[in-house]
LORO-321575 format. One record per atom (N, C-alpha, C, O): x, z, y; residue in one letter. Coordinates in pm, whole numbers, plus 32768, in hexadecimal, padded with zeros to 4 digits. Layout:
# LORO-321575
XZYA
...
This chain:
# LORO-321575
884672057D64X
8851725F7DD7X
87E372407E3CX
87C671C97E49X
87A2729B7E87X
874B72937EB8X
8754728A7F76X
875D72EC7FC0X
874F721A7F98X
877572028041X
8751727A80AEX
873572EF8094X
8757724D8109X
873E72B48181X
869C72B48193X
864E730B81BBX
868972308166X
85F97206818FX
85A67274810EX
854F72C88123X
85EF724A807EX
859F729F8001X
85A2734D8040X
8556739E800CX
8602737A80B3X
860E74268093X
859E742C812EX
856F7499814FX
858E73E8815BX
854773FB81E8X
849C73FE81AAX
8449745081D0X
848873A48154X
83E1737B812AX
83CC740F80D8X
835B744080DDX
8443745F8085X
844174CF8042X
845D7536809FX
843175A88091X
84A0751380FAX
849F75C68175X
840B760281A8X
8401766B81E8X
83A875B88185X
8329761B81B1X
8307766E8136X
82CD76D98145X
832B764080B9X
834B76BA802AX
838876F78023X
836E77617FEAX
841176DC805FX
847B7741805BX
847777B2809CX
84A17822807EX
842977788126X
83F577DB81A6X
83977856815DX
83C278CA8160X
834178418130X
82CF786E80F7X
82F178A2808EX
82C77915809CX
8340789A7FEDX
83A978E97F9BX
83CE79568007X
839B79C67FFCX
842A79378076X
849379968086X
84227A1880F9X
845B7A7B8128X
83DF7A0D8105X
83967A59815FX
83197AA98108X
82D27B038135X
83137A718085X
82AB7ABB8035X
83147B357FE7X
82F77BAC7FD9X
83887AF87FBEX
83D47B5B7F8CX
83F87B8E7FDBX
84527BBD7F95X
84127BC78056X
843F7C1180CDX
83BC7C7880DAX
83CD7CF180EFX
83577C4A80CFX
82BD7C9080D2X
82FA7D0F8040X
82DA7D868041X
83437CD77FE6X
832D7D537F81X
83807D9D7F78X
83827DF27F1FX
83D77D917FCEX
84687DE07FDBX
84407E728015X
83F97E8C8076X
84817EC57FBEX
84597F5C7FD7X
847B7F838081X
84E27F5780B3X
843F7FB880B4X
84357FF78129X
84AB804E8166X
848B80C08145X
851C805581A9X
858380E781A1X
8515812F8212X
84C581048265X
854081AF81E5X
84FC82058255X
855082848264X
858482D8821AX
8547826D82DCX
858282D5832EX
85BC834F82F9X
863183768302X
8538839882ADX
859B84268280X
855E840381EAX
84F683D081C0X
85EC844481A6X
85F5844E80E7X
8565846580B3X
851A84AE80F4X
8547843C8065X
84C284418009X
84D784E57FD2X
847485297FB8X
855885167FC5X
855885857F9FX
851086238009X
84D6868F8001X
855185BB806AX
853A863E80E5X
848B86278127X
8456865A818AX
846185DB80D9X
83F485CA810AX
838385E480ABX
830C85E080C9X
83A385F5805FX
837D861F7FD4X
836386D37FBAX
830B871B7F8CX
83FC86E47FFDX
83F987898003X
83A487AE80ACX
8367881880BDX
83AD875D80FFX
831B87938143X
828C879D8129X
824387E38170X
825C875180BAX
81D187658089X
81E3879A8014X
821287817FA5X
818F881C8073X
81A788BA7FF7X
810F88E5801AX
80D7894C7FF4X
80DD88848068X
808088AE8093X
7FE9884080C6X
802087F88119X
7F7D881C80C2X
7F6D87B0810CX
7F2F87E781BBX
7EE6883781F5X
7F81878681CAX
7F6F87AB8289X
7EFE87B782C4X
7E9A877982A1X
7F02881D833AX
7E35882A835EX
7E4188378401X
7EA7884A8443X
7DDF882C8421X
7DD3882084A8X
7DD1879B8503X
7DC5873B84B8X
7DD88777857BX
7DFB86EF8597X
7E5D870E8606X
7E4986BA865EX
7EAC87508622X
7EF7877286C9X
7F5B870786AAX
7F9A86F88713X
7F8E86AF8647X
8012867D8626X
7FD685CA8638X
8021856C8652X
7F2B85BF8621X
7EF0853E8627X
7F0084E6864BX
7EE484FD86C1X
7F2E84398646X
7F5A841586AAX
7EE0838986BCX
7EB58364864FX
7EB783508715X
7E4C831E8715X
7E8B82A5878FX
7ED882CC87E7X
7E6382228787X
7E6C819887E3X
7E1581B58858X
7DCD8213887BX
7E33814D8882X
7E3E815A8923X
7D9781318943X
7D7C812089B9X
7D0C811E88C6X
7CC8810A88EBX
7C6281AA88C4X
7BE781AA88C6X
7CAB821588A7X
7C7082738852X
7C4982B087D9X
7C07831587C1X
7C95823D8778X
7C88824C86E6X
7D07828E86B4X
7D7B828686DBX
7CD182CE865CX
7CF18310861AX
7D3B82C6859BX
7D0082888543X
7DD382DB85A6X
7E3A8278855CX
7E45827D84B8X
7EBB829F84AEX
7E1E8274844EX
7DEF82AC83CEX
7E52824E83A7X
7E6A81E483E1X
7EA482938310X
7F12824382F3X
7ED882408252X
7E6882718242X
7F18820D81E4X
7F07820D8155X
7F3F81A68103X
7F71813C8129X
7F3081D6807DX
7F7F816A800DX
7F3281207FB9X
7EC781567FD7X
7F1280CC7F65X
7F1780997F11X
7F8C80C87EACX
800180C37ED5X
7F6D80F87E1EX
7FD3812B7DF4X
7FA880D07D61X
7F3B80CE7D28X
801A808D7D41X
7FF580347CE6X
8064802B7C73X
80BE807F7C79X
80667FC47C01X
80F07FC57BADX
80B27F3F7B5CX
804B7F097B85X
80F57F147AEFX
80F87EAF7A8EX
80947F007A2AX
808A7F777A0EX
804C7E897A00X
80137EB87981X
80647E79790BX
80B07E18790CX
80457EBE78B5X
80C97EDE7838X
80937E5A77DBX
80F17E1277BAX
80107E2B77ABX
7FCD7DEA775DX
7FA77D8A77A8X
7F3B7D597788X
7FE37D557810X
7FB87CDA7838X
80417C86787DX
80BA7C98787AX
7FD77C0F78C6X
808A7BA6791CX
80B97C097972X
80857C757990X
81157BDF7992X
81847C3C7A07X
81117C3F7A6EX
80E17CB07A75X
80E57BFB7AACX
80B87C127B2DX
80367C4D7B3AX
80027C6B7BA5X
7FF97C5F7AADX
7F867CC97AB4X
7F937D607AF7X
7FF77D8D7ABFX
7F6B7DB27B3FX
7F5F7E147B70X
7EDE7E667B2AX
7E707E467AFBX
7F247ED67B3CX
7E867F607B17X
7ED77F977BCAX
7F447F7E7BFCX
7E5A7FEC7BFDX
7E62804C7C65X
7E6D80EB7C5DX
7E9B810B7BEFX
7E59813A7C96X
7E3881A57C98X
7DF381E07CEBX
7E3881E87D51X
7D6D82217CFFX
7D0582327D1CX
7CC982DF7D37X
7CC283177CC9X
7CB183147D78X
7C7D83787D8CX
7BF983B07DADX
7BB083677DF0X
7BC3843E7D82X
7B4C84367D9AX
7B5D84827E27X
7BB484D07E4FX
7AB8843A7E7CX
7AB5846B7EEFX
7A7E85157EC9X
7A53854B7E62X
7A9985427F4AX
7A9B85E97F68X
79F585F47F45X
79D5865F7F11X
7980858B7F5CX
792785B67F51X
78AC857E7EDCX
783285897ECDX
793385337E8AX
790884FC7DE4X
78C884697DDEX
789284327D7EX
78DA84407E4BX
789983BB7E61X
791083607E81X
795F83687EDFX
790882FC7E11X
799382777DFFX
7A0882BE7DFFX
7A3B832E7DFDX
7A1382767E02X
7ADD826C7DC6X
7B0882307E42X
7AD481CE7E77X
7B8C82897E7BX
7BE7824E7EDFX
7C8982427EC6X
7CC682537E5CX
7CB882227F39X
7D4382067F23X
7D6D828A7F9BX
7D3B82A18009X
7DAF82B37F71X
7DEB83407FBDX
7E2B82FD805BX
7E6782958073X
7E00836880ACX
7E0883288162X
7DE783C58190X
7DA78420815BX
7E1883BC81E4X
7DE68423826FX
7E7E840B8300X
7EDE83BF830BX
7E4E84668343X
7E77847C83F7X
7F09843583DFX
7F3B844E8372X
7F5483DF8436X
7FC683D0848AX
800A842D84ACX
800D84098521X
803F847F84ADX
808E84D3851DX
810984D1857BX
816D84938557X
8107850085D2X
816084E48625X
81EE8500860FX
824B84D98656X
81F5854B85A1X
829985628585X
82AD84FC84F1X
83058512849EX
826A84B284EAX
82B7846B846AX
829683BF8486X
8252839484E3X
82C983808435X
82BF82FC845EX
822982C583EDX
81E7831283A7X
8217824D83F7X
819C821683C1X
8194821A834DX
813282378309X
81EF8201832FX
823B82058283X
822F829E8267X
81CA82C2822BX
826E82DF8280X
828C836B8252X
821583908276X
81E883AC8206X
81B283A982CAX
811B83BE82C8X
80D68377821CX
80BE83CE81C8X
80BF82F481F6X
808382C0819CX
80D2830D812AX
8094833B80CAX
813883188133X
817C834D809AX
816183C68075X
815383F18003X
815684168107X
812B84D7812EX
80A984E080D2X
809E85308075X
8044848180F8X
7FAF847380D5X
7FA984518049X
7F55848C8004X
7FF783FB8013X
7FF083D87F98X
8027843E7F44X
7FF2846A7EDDX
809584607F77X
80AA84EF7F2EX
8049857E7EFAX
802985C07E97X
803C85777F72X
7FC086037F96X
7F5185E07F48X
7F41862B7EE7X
7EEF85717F57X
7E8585517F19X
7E9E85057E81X
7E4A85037E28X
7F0184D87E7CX
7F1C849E7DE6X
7F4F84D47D8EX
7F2584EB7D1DX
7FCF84F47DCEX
8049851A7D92X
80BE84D77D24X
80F884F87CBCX
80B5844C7D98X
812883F57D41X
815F83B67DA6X
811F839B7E0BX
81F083947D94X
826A83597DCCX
826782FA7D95X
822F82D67D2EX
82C682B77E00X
82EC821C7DDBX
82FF81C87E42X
82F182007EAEX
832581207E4BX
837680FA7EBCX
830080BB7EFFX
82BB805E7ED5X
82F2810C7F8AX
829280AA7FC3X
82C080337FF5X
833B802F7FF2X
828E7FD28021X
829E7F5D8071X
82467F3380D5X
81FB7F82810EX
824B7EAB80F2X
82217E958185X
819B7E9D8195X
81627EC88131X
815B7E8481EAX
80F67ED38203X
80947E3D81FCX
80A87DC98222X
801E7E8681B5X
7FB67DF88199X
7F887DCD820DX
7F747D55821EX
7F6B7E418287X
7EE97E2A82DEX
7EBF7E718311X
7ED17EDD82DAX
7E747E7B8388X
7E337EF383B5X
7D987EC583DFX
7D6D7E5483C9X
7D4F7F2A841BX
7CAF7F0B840AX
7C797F8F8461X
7CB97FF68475X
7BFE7F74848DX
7BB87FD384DAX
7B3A7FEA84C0X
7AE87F9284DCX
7B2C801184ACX
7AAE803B8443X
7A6A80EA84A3X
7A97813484FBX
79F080E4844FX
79AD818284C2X
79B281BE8430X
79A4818B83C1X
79D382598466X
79AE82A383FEX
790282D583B3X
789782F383E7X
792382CD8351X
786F83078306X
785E837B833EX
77EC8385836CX
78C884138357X
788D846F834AX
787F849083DAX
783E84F683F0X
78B484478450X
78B5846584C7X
789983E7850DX
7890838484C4X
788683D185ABX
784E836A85E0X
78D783528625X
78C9833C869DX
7959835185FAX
79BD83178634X
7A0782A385CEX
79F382928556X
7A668259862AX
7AC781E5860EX
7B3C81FB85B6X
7B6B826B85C6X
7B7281BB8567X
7BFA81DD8545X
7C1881898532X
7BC781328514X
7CD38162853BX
7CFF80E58519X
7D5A810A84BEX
7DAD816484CBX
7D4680B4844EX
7D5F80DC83A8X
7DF980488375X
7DFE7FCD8380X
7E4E80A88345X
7EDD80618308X
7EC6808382A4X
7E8080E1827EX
7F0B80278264X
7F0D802F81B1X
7F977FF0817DX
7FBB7F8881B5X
7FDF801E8123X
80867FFC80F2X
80437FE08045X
7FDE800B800CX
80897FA7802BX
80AC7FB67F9FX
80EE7FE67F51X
815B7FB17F66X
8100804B7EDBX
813F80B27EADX
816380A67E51X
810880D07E0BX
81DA80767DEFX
81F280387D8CX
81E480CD7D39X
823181197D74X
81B381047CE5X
81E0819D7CAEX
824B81AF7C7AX
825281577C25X
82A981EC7C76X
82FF82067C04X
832782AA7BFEX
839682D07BDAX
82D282F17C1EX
82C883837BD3X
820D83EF7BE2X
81FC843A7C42X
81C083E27B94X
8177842A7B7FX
81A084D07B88X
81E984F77B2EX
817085407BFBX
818C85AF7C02X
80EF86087B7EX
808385DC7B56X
812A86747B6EX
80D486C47B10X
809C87057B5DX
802386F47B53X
80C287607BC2X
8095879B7C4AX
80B8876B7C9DX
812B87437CB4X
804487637CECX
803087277D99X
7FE6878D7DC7X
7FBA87EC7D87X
7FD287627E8FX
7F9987D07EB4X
7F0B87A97E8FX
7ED088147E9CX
7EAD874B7E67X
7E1087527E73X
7DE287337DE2X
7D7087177DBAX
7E7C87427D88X
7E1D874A7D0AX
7DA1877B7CDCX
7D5A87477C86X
7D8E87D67D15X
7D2C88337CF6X
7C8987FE7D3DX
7C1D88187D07X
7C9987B97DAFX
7C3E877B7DE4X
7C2086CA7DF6X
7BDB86887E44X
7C8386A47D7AX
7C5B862B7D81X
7C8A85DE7CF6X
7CFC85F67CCEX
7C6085B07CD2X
7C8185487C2CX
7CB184BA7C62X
7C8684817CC5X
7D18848E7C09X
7D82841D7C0FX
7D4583BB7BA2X
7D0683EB7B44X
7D5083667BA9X
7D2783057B4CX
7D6382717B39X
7D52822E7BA0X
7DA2822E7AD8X
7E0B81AF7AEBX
7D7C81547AB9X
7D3F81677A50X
7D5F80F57B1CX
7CF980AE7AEEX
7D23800E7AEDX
7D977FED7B02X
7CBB7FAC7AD2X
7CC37F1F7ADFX
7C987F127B73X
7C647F727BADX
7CB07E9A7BB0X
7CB27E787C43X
7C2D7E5A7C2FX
7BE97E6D7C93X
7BE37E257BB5X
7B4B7DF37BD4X
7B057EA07BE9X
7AD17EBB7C55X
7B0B7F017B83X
7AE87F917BAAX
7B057FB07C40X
7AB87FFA7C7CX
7B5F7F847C74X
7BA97FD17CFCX
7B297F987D5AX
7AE47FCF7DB0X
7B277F1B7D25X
7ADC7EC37D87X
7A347EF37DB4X
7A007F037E22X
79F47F047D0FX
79747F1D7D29X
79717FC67D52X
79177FF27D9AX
79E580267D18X
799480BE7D3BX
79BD81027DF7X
798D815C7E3DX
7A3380967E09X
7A3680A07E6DX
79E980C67EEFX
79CF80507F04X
79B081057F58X
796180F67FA1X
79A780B5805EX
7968806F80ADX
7A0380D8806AX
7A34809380D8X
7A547FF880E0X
7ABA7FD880A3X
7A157F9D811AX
7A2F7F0D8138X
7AC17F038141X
7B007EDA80E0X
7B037F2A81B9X
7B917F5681D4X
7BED7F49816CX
7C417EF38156X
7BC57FC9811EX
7C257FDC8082X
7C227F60804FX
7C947F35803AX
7BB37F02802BX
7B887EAE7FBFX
7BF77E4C800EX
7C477E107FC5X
7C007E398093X
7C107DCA80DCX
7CC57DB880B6X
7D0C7D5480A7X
7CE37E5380B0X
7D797E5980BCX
7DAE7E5C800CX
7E187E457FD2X
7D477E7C7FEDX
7D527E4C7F65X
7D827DBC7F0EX
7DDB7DA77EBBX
7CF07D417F66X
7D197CE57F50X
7D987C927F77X
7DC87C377F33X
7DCA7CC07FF7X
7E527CA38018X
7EAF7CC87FABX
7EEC7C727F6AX
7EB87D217F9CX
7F0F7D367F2AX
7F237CF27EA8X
7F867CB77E7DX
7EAD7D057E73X
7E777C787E15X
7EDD7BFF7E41X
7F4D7BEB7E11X
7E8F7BA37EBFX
7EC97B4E7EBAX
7F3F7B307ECBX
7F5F7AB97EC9X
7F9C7B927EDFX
802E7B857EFCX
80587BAE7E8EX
80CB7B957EB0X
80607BC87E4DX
806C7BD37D89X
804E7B467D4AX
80A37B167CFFX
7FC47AF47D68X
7FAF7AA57D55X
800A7A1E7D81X
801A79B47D45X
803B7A487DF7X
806179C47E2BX
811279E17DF1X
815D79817DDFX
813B7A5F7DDDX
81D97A427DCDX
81D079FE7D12X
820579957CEDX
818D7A4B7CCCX
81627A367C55X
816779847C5DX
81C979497C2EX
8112794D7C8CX
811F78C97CB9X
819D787C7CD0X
81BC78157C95X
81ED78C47D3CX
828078897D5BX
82C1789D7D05X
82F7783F7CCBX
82D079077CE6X
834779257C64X
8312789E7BECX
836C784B7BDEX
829D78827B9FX
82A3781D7B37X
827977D87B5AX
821777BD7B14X
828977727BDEX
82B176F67C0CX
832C76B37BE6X
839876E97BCBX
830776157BE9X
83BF76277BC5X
83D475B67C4EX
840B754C7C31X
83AE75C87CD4X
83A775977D48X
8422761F7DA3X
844E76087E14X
843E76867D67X
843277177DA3X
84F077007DCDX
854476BA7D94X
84FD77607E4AX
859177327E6BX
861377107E25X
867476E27E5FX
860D772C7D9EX
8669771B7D24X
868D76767D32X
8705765B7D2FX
863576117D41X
862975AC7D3CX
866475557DC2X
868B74E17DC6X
865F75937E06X
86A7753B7E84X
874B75387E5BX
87A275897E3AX
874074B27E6FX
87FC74977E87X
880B74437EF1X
87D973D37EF2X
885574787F59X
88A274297FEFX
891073D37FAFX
895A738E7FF5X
């Protein structure tokens, strides 16, 4: 049996276990995936709904939409990838905040619209501020992680954009946003590091008071 002294030298693992698996716990949000689902019939235009921080940027939300690869260890990942509107790299589906939905339901809206796949998001990797290429303004950029679990046949931008399930090294190089790559590697490493805890054999299973 292991003393007070053995579970205290192990509570900075246990700490660190229980807060990485809390990181992957699906997200609840506010309104049904269904009812939010049946509002994008359309993808949204204009900016009157925009919602932007208190320094003038422009609040840009998006997913990482990812799953298990079938032919490899559990903790390998493939992504999913989109082409930009103007044929240059591969992105991860993002656009506007709005003021009637929450952060979550914005990233999932976008992923929908531009991807067209569901699935459970979770906590959020990170955010970043970055200037836009096509304009001389700011934006401050969120990114979730999107576990997939339904590929749609029709979406609204099928028609203007190609989907693609790639390797994270592909994601990495066709990528063109720093940002993306950045929120990318977060992701990575939190795959990496639970992958890690789970086949330890240090991991909370092992403590006895």
């Amino acid at each position: 049996m292991v003393g007070i002294s053995g579970f205290l030298m192990k509570f900075p693992l246990f700490l660190h276990t229980l807060l990485s698996l809390l990181e992957r716990f699906a997200v609840k949000l506010p309104m049904p995936i269904e009812k939010l689902v049946h509002r994008v019939s359309y993808p949204r235009t204009g900016r009157h709904l925009q919602r932007y921080n208190n320094r003038g940027f422009r609040l840009v939300v998006g997913c990482i939409p990812y799953r298990y690869r079938k032919t490899e260890e559990a903790n390998s990942i493939e992504v999913l990838v989109i082409s930009a509107q103007n044929g240059k790299g591969l992105l991860f589906p993002k656009g506007g905040w709005e003021k009637d939905e929450s952060m979550e339901e914005a990233a999932i809206r976008e992923t929908l619209e531009e991807a067209g796949v569901l699935g459970d998001i979770e906590c959020k990797l990170g955010k970043w501020s970055y200037k836009s290429k096509r304009q001389s303004i700011f934006h401050e950029g969120h990114m979730f992680p999107l576990l997939v679990k339904q590929e749609l046949d029709q979406w609204p931008e099928k028609n203007i954009r190609k989907r693609e399930w790639v390797t994270v090294s592909k994601a990495r190089e066709e990528c063109p946003h720093l940002w993306m790559k950045e929120a990318l590697e977060e992701l990575v490493c939190r795959h990496a590091q639970l992958h890690q805890l789970a086949s330890s054999n240090n991991g909370v299973g092992s403590l006895n008071l």
